[in-house]
N, C-alpha and C positions, 0 to 999 in steps of 0.2 A: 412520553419521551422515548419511548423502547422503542416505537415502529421509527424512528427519527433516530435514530442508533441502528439499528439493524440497517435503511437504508444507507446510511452512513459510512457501516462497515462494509456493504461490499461493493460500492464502488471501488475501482482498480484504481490505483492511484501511488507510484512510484516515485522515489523522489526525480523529483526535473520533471514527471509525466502529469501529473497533480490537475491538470484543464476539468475534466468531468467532474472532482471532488466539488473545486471552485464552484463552478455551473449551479452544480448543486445547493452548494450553501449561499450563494446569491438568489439563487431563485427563494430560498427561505427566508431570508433577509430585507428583501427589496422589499421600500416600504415601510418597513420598521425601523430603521436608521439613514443615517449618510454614511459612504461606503466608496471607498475606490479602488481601485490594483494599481499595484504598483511593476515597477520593471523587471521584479522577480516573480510576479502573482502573487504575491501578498494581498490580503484583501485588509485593508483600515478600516475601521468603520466608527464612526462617531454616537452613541448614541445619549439623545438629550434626556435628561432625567428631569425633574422636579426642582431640584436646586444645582447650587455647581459646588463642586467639592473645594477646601481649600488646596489643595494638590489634585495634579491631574493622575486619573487613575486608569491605569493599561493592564487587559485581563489578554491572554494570548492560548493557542492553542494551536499545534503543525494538522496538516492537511495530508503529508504523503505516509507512505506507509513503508518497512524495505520490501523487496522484491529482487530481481533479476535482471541483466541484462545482455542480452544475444552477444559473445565476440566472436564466435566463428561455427562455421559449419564442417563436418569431418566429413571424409568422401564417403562413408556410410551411410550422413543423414542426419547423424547424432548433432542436437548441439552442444557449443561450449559457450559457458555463460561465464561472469562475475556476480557476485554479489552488492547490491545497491542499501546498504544502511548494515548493521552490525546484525548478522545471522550464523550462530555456529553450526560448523556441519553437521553434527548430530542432527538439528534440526531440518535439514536439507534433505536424508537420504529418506529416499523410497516415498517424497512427497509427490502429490499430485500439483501441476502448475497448471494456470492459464498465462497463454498468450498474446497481445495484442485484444485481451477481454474476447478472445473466441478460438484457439486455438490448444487444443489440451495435450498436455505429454504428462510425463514426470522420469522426476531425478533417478539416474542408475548410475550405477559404476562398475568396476570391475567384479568379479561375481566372486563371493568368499571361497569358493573350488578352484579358484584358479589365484589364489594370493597365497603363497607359503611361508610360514614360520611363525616368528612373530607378529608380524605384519600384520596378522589374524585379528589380535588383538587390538589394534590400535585401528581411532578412524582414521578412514583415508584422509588426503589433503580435498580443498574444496576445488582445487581446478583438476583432478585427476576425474569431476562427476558431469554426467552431460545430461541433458534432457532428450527424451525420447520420445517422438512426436509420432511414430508410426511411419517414417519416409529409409527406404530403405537406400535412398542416394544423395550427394549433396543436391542435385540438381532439384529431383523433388523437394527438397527441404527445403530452395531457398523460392521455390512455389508459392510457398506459406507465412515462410519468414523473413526477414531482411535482417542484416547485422548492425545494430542498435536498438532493435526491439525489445522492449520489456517484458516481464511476467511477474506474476505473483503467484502465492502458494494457493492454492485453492482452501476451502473452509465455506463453510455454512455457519449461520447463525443460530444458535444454538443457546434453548435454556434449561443449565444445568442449577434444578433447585432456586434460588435467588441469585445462582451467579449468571455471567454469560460468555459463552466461548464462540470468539469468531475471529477470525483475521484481521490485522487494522485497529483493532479496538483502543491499542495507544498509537493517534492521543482522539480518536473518530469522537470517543465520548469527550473530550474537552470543547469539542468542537461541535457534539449539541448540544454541550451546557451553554456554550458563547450565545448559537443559537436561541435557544428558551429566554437567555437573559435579554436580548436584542428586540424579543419577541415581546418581553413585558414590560410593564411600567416601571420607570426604573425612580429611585427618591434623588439620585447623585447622577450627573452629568457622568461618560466613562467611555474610554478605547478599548475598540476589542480584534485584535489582529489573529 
């Protein structure tokens, strides 16, 4: 189940961007239950067990991950993003992103030589940070980018001891547990969204 998690986690997958995630755990699916999408991309899936339960039983798991999203470009080149799902800025600065799943910058901001006072001490706000893609104009920058594009933080999959550190990972492993359980023989009839 770990190369099934590793793929898992790095697919890009943004809330509202989620299509490749989908793809993905369809193609593992298909075949081992009934399954459909719905108008959100939800995927339903029915899988028949051995017997039917007396309640019907729904196991669930989210698909997107947070990430970023492009709102403007500065006549430098820098962009200006929002944040897409609950990410504190600590966690933002001086990360490396991708773009559009090929497009790599990362987060900067005003440079601590040039902030005075107290201000030192405290982090910036999250819309004072832009990502830095290497375009030294808006022009170039929007060469590459469009404004609604998305990003995520960059990360590898990585095993530390029994644990595992990578991007994604809540709720990516909920969602190859759904996976394995879809995959096997089940005793109880059961929904897995």
């Amino acid at each position: 189940m770990l190369d099934l998690l590793k793929k898992l986690c790095l697919i890009d997958g943004t809330s509202g961007d989620e299509d490749n995630v989908r793809q993905f755990i369809i193609s593992q699916i298909d075949g081992f239950c009934d399954y459909r999408t719905d108008n959100l991309g939800n995927i339903i899936c029915f899988k028949k067990g051995k017997n039917r339960p007396l309640r019907k039983v729904m196991l669930d798991a989210h698909m997107d991950e947070v990430g970023l999203i492009i709102t403007s470009v500065t006549s430098d080149g820098f962009l200006k993003f929002k944040t897409v799902g609950g990410i504190d800025t600590a966690a933002l600065m001086f990360r490396k992103v991708k773009i559009n799943g090929k497009i790599n910058g990362v987060i900067g901001g005003k440079p601590i030589h040039l902030i005075k006072g107290d201000a030192r001490k405290k982090l910036p706000e999250a819309d004072s940070l832009y990502i830095d893609i290497g375009c030294s104009c808006k022009e170039d920058a929007l060469k590459n980018v469009n404004i609604g594009d998305c990003g995520v933080m960059e990360s590898e999959f990585t095993l530390c001891g029994d644990n595992v550190k990578s991007k994604a990972i809540d709720d990516r492993i909920g969602c190859a547990v759904l996976i394995e359980l879809l995959k096997s023989n089940s005793e109880y009839d059961f929904y897995a969204t």
